[in-house]
N, C-alpha and C positions, 0 to 999 in steps of 0.2 A: 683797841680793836680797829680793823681795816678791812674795809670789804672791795670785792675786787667784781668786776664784771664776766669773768671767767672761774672755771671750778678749780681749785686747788686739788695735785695730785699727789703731793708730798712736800714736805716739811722740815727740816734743820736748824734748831737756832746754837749758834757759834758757843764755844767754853764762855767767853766774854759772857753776853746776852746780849747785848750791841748789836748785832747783826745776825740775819736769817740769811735763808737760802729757800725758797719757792720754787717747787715745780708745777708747772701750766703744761696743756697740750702743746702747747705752740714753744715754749724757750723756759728756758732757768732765769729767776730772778733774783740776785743778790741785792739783799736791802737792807737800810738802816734800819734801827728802830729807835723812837724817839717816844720823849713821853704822850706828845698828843697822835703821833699818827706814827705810820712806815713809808718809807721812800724809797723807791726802787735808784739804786747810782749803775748797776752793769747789770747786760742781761747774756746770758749764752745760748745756743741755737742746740739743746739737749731738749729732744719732744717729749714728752708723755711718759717724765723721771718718776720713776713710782716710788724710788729710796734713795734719800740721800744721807749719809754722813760724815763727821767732821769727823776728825782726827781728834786725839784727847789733845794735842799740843795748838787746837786750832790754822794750822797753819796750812792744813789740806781738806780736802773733803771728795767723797767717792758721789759717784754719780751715776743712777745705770739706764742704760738704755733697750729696753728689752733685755736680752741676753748680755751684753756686754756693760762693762763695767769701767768708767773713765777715773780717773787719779786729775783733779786740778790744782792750783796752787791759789789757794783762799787769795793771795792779795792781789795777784799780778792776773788772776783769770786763766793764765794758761795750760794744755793740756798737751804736756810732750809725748813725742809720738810712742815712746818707750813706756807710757802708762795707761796702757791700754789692754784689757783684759777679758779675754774671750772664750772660756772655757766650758761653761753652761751651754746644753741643750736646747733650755727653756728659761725664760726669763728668770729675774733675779729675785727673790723676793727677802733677804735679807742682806746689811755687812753689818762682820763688827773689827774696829782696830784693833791688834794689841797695843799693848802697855807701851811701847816706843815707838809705836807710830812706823815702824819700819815694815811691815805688812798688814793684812787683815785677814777675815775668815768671809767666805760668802755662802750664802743658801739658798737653794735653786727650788723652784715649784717642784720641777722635776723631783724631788729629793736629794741631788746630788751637795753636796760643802766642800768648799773648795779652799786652801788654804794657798796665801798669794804673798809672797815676798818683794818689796819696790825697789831694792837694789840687790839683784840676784841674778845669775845666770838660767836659773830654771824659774819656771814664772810660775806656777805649781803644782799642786800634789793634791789629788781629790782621793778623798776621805770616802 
């Protein structure tokens, strides 16, 4: 258990178990976990992440921002300009990966679902 002096806004722990992902108003917190406590090693500057998730192969994880939806790369923290995903209305309130990790599906308060390919020409197709 780990108690933080701000409210947590969403949650991720990695395929592993080894490692979380924390949303704060203020930044993303990727952290260890260990037996007796968590330890934050990188933070990223994503405010008031309501949903995050990893990828089934761990090696990504989605992140949203209000409406928009970022693609980072779990080890390296980065977020190329090409995975950035802006189709929602209204905020995000759902992703799920498929099976190869090569796209995902997302769902909008709005009601809208969006369906997003990460190496594709067309970025997607709402449903």
């Amino acid at each position: 258990m780990q108690r933080f002096n701000e409210e947590p806004h969403s949650v991720a722990f990695h395929p592993s178990g080894f490692q979380i992902i924390v949303g704060f108003a203020d930044k993303l917190r990727l952290m260890n976990v260990f037996s007796d406590c968590i330890k934050t090693y990188k933070e990223l500057p994503i405010k008031a992440c309501r949903e995050i998730r990893f990828s089934n192969g761990g090696h990504l994880f989605a992140a949203t921002n209000g409406h928009i939806i970022q693609i980072f790369n779990f080890y390296t923290g980065e977020n190329p300009p090409n995975m950035l995903f802006k189709r929602h209305s209204g905020k995000v309130r759902s992703i799920a990966w498929a099976d190869d990790d090569q796209g995902f599906v997302s769902a909008g308060w709005d009601g809208s679902i969006c369906e997003w390919a990460l190496f594709s020409d067309s970025d997607s197709s709402e449903m």
